[in-house]
Each structure stands twice: as structure tokens, then as C-alpha cells.
C-alpha positions as CSV (number, residue, x, y, z in Angstrom):
1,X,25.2,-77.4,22.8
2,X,23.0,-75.5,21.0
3,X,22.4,-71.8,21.7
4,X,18.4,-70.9,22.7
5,X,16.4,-68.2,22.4
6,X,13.4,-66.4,23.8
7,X,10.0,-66.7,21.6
8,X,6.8,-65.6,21.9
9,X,4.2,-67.7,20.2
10,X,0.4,-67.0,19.9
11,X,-2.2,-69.7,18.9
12,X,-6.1,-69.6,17.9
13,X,-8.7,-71.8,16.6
14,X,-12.1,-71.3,16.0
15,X,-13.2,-74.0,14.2
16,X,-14.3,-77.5,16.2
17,X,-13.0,-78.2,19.1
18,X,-11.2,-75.3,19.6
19,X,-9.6,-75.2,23.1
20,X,-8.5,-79.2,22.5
21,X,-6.8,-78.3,19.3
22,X,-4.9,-75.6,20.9
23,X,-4.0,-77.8,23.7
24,X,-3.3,-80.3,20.9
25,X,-0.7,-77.6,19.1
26,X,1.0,-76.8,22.4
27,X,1.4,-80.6,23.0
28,X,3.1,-80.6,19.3
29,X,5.3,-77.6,20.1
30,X,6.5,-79.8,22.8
31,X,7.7,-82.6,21.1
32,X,10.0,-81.0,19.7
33,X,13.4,-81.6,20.9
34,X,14.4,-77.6,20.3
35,X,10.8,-76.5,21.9
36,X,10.9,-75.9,25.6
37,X,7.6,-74.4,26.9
38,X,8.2,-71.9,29.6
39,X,4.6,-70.4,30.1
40,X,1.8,-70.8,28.7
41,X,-1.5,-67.9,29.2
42,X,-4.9,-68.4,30.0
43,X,-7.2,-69.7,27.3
44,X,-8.8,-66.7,26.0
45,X,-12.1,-66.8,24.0
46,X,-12.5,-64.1,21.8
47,X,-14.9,-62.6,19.4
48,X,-13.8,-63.2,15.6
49,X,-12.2,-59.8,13.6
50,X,-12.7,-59.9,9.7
51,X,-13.7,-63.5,9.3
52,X,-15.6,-63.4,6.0
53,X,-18.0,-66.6,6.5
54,X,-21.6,-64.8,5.8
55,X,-22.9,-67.3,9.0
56,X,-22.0,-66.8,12.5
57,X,-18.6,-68.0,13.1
58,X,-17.7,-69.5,16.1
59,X,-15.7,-67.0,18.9
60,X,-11.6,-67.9,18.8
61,X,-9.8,-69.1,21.5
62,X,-6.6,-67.6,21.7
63,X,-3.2,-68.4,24.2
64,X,0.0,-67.5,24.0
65,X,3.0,-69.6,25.0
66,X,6.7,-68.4,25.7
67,X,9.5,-70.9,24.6
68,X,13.1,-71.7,24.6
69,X,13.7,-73.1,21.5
70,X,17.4,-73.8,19.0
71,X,15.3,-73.1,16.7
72,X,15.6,-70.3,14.0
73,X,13.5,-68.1,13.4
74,X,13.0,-69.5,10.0
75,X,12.8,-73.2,11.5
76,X,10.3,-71.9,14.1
77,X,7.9,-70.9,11.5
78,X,8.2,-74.3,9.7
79,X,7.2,-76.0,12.9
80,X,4.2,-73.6,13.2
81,X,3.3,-74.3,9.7
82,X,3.2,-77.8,10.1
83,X,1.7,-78.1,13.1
84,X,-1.3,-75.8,11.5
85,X,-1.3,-78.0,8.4
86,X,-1.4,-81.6,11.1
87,X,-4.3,-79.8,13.0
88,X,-6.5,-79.6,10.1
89,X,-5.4,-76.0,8.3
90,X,-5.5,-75.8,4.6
91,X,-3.9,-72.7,3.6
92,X,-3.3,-73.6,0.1
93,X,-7.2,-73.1,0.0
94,X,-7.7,-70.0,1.4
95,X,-8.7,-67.3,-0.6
96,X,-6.1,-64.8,-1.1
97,X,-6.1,-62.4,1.7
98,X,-7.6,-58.9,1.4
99,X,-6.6,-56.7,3.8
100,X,-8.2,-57.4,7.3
101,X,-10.4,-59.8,6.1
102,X,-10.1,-63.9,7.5
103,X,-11.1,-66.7,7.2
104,X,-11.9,-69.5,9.7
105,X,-9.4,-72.1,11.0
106,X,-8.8,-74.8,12.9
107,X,-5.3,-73.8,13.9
108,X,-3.9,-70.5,13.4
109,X,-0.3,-70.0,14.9
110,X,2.0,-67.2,14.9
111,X,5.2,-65.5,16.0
112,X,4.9,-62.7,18.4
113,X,8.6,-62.9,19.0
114,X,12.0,-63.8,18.5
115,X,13.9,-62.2,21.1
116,X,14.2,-58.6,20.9
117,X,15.0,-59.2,16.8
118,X,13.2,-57.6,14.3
119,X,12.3,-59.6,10.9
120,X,11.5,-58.4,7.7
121,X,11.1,-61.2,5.2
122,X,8.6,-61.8,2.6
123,X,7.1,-65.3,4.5
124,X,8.0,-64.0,7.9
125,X,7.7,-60.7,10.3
126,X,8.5,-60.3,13.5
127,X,7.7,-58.9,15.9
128,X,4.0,-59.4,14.2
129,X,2.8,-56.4,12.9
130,X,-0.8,-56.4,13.9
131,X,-0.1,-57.8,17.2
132,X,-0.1,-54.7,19.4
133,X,-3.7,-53.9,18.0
134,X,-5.0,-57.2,18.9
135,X,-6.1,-57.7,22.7
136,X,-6.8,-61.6,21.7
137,X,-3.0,-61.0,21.7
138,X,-2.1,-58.5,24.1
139,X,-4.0,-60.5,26.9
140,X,-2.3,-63.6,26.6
141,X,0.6,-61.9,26.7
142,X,-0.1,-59.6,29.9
143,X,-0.6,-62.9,31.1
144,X,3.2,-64.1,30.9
145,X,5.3,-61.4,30.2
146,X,3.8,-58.0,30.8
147,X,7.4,-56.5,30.9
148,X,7.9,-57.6,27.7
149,X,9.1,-54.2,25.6
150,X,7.7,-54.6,22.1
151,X,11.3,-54.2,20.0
152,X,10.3,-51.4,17.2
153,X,7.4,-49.6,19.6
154,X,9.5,-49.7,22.9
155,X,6.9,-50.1,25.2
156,X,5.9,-52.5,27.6
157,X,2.9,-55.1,26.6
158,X,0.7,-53.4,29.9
159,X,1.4,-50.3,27.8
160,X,0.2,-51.7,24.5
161,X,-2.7,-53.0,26.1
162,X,-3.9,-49.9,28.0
163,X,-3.8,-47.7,24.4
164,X,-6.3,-50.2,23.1
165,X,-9.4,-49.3,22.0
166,X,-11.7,-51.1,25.0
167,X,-15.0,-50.2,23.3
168,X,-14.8,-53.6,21.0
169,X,-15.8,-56.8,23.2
170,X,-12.8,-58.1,25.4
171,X,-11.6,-61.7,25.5
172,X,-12.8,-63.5,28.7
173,X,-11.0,-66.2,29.9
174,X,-12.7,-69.4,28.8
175,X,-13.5,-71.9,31.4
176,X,-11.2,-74.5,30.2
177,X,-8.2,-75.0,32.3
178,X,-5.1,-73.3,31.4
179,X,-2.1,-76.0,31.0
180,X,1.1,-75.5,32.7
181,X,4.2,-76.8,30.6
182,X,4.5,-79.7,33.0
183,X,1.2,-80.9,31.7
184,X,1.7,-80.9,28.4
């Protein structure tokens, strides 16, 4: 048997139906044979950060799910790719990024964490470096593992959370129902 590990996995769509795609994605993660969900956050609706449409786009709405998965990292990201590309995603037309500036999506998917392991490779990092700046991920998060110690800062993701800057607007649960993993 296959040895598993500990991920953290953070998903976001603001495009369409955006809470039934995320459900959608976590139904995907699922069916994977290697993908055990373990929790799964609140749905979080959140106000878009660099997102270069001139219009108004429409607000994200974020989750984050822990999983067991066999999995490498590597293999992980795959998964997360194609489930983005399956949802919709086209990031073979997106312009190239500029720093801090997005575009919209229908399915955005990323690893928070692998364990306590820290990644440094050209298509992946890990832990995400922009994550502890981001309450659309910080929230989630406090939502399913608050004790999680963040593996280069060493500190706690309640103690990420409360350096934030809170003058920005905070996420707000959404009213759509969170899922448990049994509903999926």
C-alpha cells in the first residue's frame, strides 16, 4: 500500500456559476482513487485582487479542502491542472502574467501544502508563496486547520491571519452550503 500524505488544496472561481464549479472540482478531486477529502472550509466569497478585466468582475468564491492523497506532489498538480482545464480554464490563453495582476477563471486551483515540505521548482512551489497574504486563503484555512504551522514562516495559520492587513474587504461566507466529504 501506498504511502499518503497531508495536502492542503485551495480552489476559486469567479467566472459563472461559481460555487457549483467549485463543488464540481471537489467532486473531481474525489474521484480520484489517491484523493481522500478530509475537510473541506466554508465557501468563502471574496472580492477579486488584480484581476485586469476593465468591467466589474464578478467576486471569487474561494474553499479550501485538506486531503490524503498517494499522490506526489508533482502528480497532485497534474490533477489540479486538469481538473482546471475540465472546468472550463484556458491557461494557454492567458496573457502572460505581470506581477499581481489576474485574470478571471472559471476554476483556479492551488497547493497550499504538501506536508510540512517545502518545493522550489520552476512549475511548482510549495508552500504557495502568496498564500499567507491572502485572507481568501487564510480563512478557509482557519476553517480546517488553524494549527497548521506554515513550514518556512513557522507560525500558526491564526497567526498569519491576525498579521493581515484587515482594512481591505473580508471574505464572508457565502450562503451556499458548505459540503462535507461524505457529500461529495
Amino acid at each position: 500500500m501506498k504511502q499518503t500524505a497531508r495536502a492542503y488544496v485551495a480552489l476559486g472561481s469567479n467566472m459563472g456559476e461559481r460555487a457549483a464549479q467549485v463543488r464540481q472540482a471537489l467532486g473531481l478531486l474525489q474521484a480520484h482513487g489517491a484523493i481522500r477529502l478530509r475537510q473541506i472550509s466554508r465557501f468563502f466569497e471574496t472580492e477579486p485582487v488584480g484581476i485586469r478585466e476593465n468591467r466589474d468582475p464578478q467576486w471569487f468564491v474561494n474553499a479550501v479542502v485538506g486531503i490524503d492523497t498517494e499522490f506526489t506532489p508533482e502528480e497532485l498538480l497534474n490533477v489540479c491542472l486538469s481538473i482546471e482545464r475540465r472546468l472550463g480554464r484556458k491557461r494557454d490563453l492567458e496573457a502572460p502574467a505581470e506581477p499581481g495582476v489576474y485574470n478571471s477563471r472559471t476554476m483556479d486551483i492551488d497547493i497550499l501544502f504538501y506536508e510540512d515540505r517545502v518545493i522550489d521548482e520552476p512549475n511548482l512551489t510549495v508552500p504557495h508563496p502568496r498564500m499567507h497574504q491572502r485572507s481568501f486563503t487564510l480563512l478557509p484555512m482557519l476553517d480546517i486547520a488553524p494549527q497548521w504551522v506554515h513550514p518556512v514562516l513557522q507560525q500558526t495559520m491564526q497567526q498569519l491571519y491576525q498579521q493581515l492587513d484587515h482594512t481591505q474587504s473580508e471574505p464572508g461566507p457565502t450562503d451556499q452550503p458548505a459540503l462535507t466529504a461524505a457529500t461529495v
